[in-house]
VODREN-631700 format. One line per field, with one value per atom (N, C-alpha, C): x, z, y; residue number from 1. Coordinates in Angstrom, 3 decimals, padded with zeros to 6 digits. Example, Ala and Ser with C-alpha at 12.3 -4.5 7.8 and 13.67 -1.06 7.14 Angstrom:
px: [013.190:012.300:013.200:012.850:013.670:012.900]
pz: [007.800:007.800:007.800:007.080:007.140:007.870]
py: [-005.690:-004.500:-003.300:-002.250:-001.060:000.030]
num: [1:1:1:2:2:2]
***
This chain:
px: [011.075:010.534:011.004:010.887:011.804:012.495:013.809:015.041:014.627:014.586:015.063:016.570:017.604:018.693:019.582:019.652:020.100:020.003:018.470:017.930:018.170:018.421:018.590:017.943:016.740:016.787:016.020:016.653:016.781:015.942:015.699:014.667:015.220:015.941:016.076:016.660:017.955:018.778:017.983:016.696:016.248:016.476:016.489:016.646:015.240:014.357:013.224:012.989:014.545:014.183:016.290:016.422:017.817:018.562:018.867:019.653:018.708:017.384:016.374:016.983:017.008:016.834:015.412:015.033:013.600:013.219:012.484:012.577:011.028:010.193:008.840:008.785:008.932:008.731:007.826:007.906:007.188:005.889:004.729:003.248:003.076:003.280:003.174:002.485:002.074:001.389:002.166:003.058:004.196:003.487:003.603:003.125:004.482:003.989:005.216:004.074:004.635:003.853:004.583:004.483:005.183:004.651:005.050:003.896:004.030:003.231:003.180:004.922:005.560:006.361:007.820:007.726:008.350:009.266:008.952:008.973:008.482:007.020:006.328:006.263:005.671:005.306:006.194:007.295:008.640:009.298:009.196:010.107:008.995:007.646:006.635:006.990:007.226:007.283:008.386:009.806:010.856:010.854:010.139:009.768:008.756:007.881:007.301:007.534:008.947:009.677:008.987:008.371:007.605:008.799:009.707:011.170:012.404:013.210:014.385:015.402:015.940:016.820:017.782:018.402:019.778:020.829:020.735:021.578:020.634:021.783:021.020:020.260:019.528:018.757:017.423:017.140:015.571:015.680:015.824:015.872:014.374:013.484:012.478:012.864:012.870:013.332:014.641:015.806:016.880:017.344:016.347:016.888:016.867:017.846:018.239:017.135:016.030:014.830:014.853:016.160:016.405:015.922:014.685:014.743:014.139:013.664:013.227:011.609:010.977:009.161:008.147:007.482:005.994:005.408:005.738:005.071:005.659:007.197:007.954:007.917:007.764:007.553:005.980:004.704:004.328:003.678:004.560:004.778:006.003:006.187:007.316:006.317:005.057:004.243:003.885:004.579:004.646:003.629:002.348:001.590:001.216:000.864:000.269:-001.175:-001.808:-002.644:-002.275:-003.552:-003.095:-004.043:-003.859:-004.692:-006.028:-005.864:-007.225:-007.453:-008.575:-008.685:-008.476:-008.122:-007.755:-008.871:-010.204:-010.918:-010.943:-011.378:-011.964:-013.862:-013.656:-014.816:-016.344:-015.701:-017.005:-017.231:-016.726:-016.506:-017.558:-018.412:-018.829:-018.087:-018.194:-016.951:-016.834:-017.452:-017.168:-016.073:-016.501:-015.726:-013.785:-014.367:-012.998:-012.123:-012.125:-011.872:-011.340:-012.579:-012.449:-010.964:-010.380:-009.597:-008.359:-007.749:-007.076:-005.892:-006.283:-005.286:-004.283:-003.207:-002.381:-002.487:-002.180:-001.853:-002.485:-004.084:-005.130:-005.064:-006.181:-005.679:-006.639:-007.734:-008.796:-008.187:-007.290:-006.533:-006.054:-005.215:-004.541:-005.311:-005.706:-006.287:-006.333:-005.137:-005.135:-006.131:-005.821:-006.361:-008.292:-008.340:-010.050:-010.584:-009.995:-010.328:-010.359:-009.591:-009.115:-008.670:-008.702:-008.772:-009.772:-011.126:-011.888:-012.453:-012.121:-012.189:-011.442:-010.131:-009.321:-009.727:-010.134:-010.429:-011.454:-012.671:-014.058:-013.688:-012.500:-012.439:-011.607:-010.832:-009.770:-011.137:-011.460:-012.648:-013.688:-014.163:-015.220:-013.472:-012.681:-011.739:-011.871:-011.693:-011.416:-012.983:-013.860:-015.145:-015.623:-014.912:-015.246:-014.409:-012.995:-012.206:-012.754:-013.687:-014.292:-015.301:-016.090:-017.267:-016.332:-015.419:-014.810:-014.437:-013.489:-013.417:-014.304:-015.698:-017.046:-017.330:-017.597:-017.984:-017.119:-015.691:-015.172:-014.602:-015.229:-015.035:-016.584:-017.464:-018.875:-019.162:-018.891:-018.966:-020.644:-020.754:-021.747:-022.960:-023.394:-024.454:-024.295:-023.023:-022.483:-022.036:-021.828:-020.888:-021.354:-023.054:-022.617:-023.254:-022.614:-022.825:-021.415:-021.486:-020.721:-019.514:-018.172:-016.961:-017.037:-017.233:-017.006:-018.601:-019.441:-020.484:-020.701:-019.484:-019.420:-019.317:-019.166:-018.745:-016.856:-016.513:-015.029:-014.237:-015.191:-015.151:-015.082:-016.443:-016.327:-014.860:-014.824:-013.609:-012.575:-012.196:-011.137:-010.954:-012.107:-012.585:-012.195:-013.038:-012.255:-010.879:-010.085:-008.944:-008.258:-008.620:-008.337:-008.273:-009.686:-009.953:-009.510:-009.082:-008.036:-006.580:-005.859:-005.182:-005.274:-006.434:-006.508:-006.511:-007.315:-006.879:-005.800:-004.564:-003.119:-002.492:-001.164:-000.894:000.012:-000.053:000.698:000.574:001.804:002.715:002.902:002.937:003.334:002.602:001.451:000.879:001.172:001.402:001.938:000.015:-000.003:-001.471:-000.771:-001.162:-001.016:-002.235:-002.302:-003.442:-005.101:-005.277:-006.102:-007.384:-007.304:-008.364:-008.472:-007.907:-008.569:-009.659:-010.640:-012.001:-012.921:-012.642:-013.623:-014.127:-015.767:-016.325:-015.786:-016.477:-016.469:-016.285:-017.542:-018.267:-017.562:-017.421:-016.328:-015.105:-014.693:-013.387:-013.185:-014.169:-013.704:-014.049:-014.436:-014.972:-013.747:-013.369:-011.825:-010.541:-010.273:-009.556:-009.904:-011.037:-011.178:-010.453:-010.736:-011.148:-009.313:-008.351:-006.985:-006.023:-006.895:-006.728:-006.682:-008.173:-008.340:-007.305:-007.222:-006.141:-004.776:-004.406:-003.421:-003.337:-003.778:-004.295:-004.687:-005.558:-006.209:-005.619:-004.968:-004.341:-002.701:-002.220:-000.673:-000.218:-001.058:-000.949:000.276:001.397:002.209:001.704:001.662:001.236:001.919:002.446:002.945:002.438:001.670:000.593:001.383:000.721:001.170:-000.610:-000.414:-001.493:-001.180:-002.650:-002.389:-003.357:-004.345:-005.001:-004.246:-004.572:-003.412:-004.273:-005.380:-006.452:-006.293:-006.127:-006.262:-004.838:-003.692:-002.551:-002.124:-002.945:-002.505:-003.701:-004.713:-005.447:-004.687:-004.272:-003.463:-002.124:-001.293:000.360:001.327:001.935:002.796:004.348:005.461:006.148:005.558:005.950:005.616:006.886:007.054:008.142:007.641:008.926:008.637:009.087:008.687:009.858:009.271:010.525:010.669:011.742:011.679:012.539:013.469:012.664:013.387:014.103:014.161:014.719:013.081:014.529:013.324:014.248:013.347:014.226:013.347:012.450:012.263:011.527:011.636:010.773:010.637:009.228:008.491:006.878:006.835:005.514:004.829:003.534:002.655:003.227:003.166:003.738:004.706:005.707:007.319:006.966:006.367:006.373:005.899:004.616:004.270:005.274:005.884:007.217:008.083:008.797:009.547:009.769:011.166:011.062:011.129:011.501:012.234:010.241:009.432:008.415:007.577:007.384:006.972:007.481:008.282:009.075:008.888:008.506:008.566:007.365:006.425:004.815:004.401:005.332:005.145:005.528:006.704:007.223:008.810:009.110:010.537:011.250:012.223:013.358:013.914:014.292:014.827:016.187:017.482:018.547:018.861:020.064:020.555:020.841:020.609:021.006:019.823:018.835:017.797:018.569:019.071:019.651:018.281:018.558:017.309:018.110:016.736:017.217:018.093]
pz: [009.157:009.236:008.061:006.644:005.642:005.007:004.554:003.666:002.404:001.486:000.172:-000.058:000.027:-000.536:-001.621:-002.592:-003.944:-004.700:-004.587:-005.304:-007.061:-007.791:-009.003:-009.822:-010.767:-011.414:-012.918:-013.588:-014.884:-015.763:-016.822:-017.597:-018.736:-019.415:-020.639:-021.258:-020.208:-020.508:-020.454:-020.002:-020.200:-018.600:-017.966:-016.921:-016.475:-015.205:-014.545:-013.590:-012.950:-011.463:-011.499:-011.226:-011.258:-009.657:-008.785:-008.135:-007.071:-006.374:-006.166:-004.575:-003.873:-002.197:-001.708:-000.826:000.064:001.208:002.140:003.516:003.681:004.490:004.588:005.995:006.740:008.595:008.943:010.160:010.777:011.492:011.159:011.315:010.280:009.079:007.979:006.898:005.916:004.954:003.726:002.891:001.874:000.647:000.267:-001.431:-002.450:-003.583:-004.405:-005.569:-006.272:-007.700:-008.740:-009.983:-011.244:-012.449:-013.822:-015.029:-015.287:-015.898:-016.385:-016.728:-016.159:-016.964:-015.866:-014.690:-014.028:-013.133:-013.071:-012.006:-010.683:-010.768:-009.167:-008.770:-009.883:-009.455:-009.371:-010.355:-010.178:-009.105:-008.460:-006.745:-005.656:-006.036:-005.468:-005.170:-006.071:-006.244:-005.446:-005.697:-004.937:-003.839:-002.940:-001.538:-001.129:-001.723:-001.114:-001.257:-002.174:-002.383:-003.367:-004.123:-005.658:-006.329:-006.418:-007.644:-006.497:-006.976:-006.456:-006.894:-005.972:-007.211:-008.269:-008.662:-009.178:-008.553:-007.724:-006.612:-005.546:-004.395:-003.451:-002.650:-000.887:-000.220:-000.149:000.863:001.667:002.775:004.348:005.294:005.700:007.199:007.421:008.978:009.241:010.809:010.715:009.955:010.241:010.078:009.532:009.320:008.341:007.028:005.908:005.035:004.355:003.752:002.173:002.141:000.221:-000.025:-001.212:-001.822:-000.652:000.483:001.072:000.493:000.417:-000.500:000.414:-000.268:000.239:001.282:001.953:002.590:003.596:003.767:005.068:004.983:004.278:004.667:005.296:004.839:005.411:007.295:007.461:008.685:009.970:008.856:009.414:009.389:009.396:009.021:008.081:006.405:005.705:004.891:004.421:003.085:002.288:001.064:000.077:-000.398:-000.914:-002.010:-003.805:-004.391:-005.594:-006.216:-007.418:-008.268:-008.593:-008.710:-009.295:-007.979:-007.261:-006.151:-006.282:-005.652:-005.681:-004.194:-004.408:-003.234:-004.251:-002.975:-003.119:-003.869:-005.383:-005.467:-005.254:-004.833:-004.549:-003.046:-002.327:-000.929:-000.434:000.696:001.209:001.848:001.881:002.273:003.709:004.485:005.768:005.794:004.736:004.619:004.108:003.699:002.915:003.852:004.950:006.003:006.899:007.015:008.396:007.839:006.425:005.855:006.093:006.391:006.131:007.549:008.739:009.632:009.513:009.709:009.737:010.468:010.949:011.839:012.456:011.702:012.453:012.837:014.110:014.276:013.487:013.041:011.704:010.631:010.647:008.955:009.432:010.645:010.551:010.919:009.851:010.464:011.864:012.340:014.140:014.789:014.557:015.401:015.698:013.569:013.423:014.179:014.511:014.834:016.207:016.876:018.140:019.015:018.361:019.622:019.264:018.720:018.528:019.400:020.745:021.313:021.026:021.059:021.004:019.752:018.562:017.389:017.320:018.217:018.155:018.969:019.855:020.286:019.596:018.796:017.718:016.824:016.216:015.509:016.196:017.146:017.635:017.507:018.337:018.410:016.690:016.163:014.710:014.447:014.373:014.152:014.813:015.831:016.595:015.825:015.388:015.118:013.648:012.712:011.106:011.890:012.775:012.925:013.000:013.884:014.499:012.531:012.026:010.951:009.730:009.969:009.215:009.715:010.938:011.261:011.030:011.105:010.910:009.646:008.894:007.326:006.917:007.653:006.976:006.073:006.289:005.397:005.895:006.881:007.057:006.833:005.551:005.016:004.195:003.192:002.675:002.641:004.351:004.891:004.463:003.763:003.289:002.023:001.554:-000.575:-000.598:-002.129:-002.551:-002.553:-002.158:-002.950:-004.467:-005.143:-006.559:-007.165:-006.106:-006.664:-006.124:-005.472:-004.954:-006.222:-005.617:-007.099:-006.252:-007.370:-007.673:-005.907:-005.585:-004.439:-003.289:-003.123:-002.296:-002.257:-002.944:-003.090:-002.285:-002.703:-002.170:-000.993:-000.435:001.026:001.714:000.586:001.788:001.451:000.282:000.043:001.329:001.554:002.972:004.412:004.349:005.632:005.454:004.214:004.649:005.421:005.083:006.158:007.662:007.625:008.819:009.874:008.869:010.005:009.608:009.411:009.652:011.149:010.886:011.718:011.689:010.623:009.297:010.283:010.189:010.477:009.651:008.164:007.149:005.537:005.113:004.288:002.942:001.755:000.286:-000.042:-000.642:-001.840:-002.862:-003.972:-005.405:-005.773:-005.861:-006.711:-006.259:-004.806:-004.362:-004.710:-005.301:-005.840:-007.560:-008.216:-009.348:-009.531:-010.629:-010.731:-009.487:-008.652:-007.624:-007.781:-007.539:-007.444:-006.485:-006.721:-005.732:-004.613:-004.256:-002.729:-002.130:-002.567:-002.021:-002.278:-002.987:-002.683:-001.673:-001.343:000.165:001.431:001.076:002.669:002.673:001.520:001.259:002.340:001.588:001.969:003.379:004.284:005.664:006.065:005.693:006.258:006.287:005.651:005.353:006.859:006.192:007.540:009.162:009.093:010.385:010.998:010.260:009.936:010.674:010.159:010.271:011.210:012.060:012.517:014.166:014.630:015.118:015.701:014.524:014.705:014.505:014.088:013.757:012.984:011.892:010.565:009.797:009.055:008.127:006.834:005.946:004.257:003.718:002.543:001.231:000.351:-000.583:-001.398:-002.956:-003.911:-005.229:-006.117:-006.436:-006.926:-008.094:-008.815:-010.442:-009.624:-009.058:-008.745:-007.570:-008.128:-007.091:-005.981:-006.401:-004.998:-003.777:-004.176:-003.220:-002.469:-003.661:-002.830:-001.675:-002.015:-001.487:-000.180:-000.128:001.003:001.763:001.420:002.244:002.567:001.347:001.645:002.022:003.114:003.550:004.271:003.920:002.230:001.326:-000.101:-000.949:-002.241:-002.526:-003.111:-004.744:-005.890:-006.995:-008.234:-008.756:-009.826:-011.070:-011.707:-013.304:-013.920:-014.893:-015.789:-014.867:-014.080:-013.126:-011.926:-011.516:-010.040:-009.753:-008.189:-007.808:-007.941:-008.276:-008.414:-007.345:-007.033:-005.610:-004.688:-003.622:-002.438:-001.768:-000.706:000.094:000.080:000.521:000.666:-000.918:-000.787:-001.809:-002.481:-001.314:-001.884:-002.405:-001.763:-002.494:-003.696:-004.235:-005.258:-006.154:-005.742:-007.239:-007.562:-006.777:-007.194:-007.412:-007.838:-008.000:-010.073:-009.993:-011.837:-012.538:-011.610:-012.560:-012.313:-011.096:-011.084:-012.556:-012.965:-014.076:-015.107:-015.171:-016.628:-016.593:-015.859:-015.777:-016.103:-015.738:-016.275:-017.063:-017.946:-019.021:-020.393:-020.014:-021.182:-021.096:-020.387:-020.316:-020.393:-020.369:-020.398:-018.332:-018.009:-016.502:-016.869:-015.956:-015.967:-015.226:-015.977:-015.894:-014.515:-013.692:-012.655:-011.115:-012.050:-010.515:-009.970:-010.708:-010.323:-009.618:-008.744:-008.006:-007.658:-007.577:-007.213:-006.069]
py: [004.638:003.290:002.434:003.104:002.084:003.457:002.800:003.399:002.844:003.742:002.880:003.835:003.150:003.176:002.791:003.881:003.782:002.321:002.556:001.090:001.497:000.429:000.170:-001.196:-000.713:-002.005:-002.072:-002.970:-002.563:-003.925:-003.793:-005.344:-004.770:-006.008:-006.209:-005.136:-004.329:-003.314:-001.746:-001.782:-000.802:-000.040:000.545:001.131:002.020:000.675:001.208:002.051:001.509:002.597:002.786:004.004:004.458:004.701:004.385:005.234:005.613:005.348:005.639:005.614:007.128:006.749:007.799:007.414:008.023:007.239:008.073:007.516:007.474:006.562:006.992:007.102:008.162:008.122:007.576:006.910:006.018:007.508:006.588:007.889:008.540:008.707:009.351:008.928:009.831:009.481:010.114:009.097:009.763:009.016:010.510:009.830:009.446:009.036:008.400:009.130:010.008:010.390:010.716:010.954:010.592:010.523:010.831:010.391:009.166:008.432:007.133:006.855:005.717:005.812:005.792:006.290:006.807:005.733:004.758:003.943:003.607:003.982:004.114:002.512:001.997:000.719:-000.184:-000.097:-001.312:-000.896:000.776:000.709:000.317:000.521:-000.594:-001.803:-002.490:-003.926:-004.477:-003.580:-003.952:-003.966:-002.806:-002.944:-003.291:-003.806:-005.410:-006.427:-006.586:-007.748:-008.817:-007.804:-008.538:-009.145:-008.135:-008.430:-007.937:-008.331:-007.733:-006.583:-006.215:-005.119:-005.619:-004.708:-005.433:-004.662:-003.428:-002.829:-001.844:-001.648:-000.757:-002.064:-001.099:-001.928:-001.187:-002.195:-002.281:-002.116:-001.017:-001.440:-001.005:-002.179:-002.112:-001.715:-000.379:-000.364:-000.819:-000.248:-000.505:-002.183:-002.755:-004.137:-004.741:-004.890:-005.118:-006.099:-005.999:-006.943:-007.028:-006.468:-006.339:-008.277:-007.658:-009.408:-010.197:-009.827:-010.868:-010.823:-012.054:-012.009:-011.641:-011.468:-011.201:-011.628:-012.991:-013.551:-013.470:-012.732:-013.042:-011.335:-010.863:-009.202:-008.804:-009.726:-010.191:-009.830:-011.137:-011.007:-010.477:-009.156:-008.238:-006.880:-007.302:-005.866:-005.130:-005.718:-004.714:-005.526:-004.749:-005.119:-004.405:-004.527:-003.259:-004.203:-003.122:-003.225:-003.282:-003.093:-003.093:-002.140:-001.792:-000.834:-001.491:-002.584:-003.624:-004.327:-004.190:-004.849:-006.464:-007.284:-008.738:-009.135:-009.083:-009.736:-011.548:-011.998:-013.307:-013.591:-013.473:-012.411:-013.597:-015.100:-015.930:-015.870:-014.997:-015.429:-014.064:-013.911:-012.348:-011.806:-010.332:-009.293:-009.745:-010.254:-011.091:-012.255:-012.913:-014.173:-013.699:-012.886:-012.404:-011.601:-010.946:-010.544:-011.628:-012.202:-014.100:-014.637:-015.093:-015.789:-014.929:-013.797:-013.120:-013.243:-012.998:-013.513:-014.412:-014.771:-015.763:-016.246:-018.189:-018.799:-019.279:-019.249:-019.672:-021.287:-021.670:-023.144:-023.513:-023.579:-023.932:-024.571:-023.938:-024.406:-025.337:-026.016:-027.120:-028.205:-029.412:-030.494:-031.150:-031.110:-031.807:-030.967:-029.357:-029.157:-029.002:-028.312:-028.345:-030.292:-030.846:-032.615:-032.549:-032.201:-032.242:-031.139:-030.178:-028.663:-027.680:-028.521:-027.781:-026.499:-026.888:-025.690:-024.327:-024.734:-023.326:-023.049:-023.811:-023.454:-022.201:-022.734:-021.594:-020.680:-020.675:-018.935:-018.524:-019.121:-018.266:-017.608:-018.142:-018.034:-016.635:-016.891:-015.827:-014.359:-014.632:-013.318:-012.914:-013.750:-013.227:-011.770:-013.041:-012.266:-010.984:-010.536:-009.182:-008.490:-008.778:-007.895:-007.528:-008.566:-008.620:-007.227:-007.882:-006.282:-004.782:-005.035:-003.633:-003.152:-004.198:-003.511:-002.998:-004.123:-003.383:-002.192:-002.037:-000.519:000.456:000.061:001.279:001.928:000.981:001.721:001.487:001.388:001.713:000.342:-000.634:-002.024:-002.602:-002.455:-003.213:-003.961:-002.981:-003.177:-003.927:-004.077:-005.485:-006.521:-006.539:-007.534:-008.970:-009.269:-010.976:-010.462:-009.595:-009.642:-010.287:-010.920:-011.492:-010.418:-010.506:-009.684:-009.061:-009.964:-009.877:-009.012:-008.912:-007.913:-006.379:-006.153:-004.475:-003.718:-002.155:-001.820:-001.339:-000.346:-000.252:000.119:001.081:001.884:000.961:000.446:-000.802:-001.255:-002.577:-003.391:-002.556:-001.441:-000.566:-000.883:-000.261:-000.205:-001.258:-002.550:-004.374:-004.477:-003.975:-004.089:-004.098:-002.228:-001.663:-002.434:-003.291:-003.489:-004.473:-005.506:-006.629:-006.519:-005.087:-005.244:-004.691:-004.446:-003.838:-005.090:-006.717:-007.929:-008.433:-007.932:-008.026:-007.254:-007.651:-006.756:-005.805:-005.404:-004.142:-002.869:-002.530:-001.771:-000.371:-000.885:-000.163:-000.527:000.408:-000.364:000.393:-000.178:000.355:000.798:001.269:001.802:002.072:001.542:001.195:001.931:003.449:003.826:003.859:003.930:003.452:004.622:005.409:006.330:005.495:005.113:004.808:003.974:004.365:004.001:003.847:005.296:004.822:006.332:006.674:007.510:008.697:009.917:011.037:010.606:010.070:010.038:008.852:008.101:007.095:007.217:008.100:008.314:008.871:009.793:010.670:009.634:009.201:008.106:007.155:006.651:006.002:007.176:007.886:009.218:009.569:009.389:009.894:008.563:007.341:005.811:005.406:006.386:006.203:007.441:008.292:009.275:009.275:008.316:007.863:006.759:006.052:004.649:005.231:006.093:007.017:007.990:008.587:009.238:008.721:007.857:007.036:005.704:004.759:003.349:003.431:004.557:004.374:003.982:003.830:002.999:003.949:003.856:004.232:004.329:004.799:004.789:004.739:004.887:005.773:004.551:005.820:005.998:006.237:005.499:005.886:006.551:007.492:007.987:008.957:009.024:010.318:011.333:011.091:012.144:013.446:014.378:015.379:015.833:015.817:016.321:015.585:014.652:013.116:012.876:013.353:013.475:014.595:015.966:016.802:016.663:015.933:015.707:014.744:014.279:012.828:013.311:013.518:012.999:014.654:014.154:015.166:014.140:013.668:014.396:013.610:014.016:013.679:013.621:012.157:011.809:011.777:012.921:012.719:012.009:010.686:010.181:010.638:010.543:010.740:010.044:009.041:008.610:007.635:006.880:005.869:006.568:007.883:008.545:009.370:009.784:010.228:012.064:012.667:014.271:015.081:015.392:015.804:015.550:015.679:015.479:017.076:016.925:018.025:017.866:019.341:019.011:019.719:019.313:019.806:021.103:021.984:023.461:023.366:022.503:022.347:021.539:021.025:020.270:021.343:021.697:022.760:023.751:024.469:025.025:024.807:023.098:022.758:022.464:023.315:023.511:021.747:021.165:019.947:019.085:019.324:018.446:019.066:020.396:020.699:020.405:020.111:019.968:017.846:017.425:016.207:015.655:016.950:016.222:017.290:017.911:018.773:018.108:016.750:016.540:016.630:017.874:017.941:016.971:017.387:016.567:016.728:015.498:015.626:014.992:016.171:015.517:014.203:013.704:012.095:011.816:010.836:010.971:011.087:011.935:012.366:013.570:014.642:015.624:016.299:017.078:018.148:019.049:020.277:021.619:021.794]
num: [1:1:1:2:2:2:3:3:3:4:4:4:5:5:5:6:6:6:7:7:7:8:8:8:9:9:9:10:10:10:11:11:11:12:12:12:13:13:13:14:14:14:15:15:15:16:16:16:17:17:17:18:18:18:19:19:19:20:20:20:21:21:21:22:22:22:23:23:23:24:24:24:25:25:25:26:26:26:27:27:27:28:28:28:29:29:29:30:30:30:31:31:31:32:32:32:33:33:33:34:34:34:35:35:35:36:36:36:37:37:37:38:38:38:39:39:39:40:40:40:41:41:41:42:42:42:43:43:43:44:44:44:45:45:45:46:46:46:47:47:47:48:48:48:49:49:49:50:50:50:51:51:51:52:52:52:53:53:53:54:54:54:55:55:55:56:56:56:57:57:57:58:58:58:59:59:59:60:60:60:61:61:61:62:62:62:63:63:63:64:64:64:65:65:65:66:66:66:67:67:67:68:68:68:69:69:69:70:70:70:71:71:71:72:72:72:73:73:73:74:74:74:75:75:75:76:76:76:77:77:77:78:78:78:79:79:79:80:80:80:81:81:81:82:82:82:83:83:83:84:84:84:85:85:85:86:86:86:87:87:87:88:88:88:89:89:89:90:90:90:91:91:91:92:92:92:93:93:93:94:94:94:95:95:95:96:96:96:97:97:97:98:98:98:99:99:99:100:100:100:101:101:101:102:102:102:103:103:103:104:104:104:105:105:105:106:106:106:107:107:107:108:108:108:109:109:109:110:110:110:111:111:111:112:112:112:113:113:113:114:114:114:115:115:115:116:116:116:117:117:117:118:118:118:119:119:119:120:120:120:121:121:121:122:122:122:123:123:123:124:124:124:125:125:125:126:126:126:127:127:127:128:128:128:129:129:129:130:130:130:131:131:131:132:132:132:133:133:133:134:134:134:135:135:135:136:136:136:137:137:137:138:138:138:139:139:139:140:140:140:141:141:141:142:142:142:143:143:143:144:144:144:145:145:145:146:146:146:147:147:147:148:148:148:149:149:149:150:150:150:151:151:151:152:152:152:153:153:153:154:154:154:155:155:155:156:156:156:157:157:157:158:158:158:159:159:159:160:160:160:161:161:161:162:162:162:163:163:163:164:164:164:165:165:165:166:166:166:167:167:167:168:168:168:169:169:169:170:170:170:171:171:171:172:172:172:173:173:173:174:174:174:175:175:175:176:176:176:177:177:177:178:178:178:179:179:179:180:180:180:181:181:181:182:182:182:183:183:183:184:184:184:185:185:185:186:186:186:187:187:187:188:188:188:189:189:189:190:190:190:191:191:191:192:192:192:193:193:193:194:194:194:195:195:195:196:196:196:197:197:197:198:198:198:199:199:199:200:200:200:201:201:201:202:202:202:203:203:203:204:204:204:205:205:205:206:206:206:207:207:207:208:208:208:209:209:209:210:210:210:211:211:211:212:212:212:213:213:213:214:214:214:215:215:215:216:216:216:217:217:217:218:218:218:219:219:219:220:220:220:221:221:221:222:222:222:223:223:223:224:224:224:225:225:225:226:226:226:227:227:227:228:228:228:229:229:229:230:230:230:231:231:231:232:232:232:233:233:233:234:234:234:235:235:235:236:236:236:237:237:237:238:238:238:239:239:239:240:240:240:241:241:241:242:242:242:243:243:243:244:244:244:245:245:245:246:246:246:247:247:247:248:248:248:249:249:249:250:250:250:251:251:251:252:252:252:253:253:253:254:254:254:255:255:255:256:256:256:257:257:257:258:258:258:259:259:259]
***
């Protein structure tokens, strides 16, 4: 579903991401993991078209998106989250959901004036699809608290269910277990599963926690020092000499050499 092909990109001569290729199959849940340091988040960024490279592509389904932005990747299916949830934190987790569709006729003056009709059934369609997605991540009971007064876990959750009113294809997670409790992490972790599982949703996941990866991600992509040096599954990773030596301290050869 996306290629990253021998992406390269560098700030201020320093070299973030090297040479970087990995595939995430379409139905899958691929992790991206690494020590601080590694480049998870700047080959993040490039394939949601935060930054651009400085070599190598992007294909989305075989169709070339190097450098194209956010807003036109967008509406090619592809969205991520972030590590720090970004809700609307004066708005209720309802409202913050309602706003999230594209293309609504509400937003355009002619029509909130003069097609007020088609307006209130755009509107009601929206609002069944806000319940379907309260119930199915368990929101409900918060659905008119403010955003900005959940706790860490929460947020996640609407993070989540903001794209669920997209029509994402393929969604990035930036860390989506940090600062969130036990118990909501696992309801997070089923609520990703099901997603997956259930709706056809695509992942790849950047995470530190390994529990969380090895519950979720099967393959599982490893960087160090701007490459990526191996991919597999869980098992293949813990036996892999260069993934130990990478979150031991080691030294990893130049290049993204692998076993």
């Amino acid at each position: 579903m996306i290629r990253v092909e021998e992406v390269s990109k560098s700030f201020g001569g320093i070299q973030a991401v090297n040479r970087c290729s990995f595939s995430i199959g379409r139905g899958s849940i691929t992790g991206l993991i690494g020590p601080n340091g590694a480049g998870k988040t700047t080959l993040f960024n490039i394939v949601a078209g935060v930054i651009a490279p400085d070599s190598g592509r992007i294909l989305l389904d075989e169709e070339d998106v190097t450098g194209l932005p956010p807003n036109r990747l967008f509406h090619k299916g592809l969205v991520r989250t972030f590590q720090i949830p970004h809700e609307l934190s004066r708005m209720t987790v309802r409202e913050n959901l309602m706003v999230v569709p594209p293309g609504q006729s509400g937003e355009q003056l002619f029509s909130a004036l003069f097609a007020w009709g088609r307006v209130r059934r755009e509107e009601e369609e929206v609002r069944h699809r806000v319940e379907d997605v309260l119930d199915f991540l368990q929101l409900g009971h918060v659905a008119d608290e403010l955003a900005g007064n959940l706790s860490g876990g929460q947020k996640k959750l609407l993070e989540l269910g903001r794209t669920m009113m997209t029509d994402a294809r393929v969604v990035l997670l930036d860390e989506p277990g940090a600062g969130v409790n036990r118990t909501l992490l696992g309801k997070l972790a089923e609520s990703i599963q099901r997603l997956n599982r259930e709706r056809g949703y695509t992942f790849c996941v950047i995470e530190h926690d390994m529990d969380l990866i090895a519950r979720l991600c099967d393959p599982i992509v490893v960087m160090a020092q701007g490459s990526v040096i191996a991919e597999g599954s869980m098992e293949d990773i813990r036996r892999n000499d260069y993934v130990r030596e990478a979150y031991l301290g080691g030294q990893v050869p130049a290049g993204g050499a692998r076993p």
